[in-house]
C-alpha positions in Angstrom: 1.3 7.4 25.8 4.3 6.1 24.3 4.2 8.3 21.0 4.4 11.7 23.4 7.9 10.3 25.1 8.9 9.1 21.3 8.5 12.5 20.0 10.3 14.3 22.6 12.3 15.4 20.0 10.5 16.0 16.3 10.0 12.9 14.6 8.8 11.6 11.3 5.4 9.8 10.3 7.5 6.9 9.4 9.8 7.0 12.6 6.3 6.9 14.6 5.3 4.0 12.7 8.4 1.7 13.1 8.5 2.6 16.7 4.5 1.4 17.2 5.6 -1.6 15.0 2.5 -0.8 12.9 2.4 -0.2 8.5 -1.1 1.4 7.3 0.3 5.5 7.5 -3.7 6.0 7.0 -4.8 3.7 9.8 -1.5 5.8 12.4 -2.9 9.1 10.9 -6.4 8.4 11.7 -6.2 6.6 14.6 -2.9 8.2 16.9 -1.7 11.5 14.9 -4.9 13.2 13.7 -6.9 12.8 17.3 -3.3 13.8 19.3 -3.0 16.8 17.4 -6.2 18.2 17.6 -6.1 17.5 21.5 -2.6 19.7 21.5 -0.5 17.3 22.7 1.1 16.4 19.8 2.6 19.5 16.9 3.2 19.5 13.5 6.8 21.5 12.4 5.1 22.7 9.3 1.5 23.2 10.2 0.9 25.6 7.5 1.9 22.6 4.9 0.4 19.4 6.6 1.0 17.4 3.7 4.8 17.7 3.2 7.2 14.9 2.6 9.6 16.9 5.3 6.7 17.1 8.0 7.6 16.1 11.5 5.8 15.9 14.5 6.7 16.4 18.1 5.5 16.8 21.7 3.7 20.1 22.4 5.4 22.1 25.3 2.8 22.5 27.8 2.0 26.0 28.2 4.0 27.8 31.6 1.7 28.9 34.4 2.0 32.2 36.0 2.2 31.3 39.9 0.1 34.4 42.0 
């Protein structure tokens, strides 16, 4: 999906919107950001303040696999 190779590197709400081209934040929340986090491919920087004016959201590293 083009906003996990977008956010590569942290990146804000309004960064993610003018790279989909799209203007409602509540329709991008609702619709992209909300569902991708809670699948955990998509992270927060400051989780424990969702709502911050500083929050950024990138990629989430996908967990290493110990090889037997």
């Amino acid at each position: 999906m083009q906003i996990l190779g977008f956010c590569v590197e942290p990146k804000s709400l309004f960064d993610i919107m003018q790279h989909l081209g799209l203007k409602d934040r509540k329709n991008v929340m609702e619709v992209y950001i909300n569902p991708m986090i809670g699948a955990g491919v998509l992270e927060m920087t400051e989780p424990e303040n969702p709502t911050s004016r500083n929050q950024m959201y990138v990629t989430a590293k996908a967990e290493a696999h110990d090889e037997a």
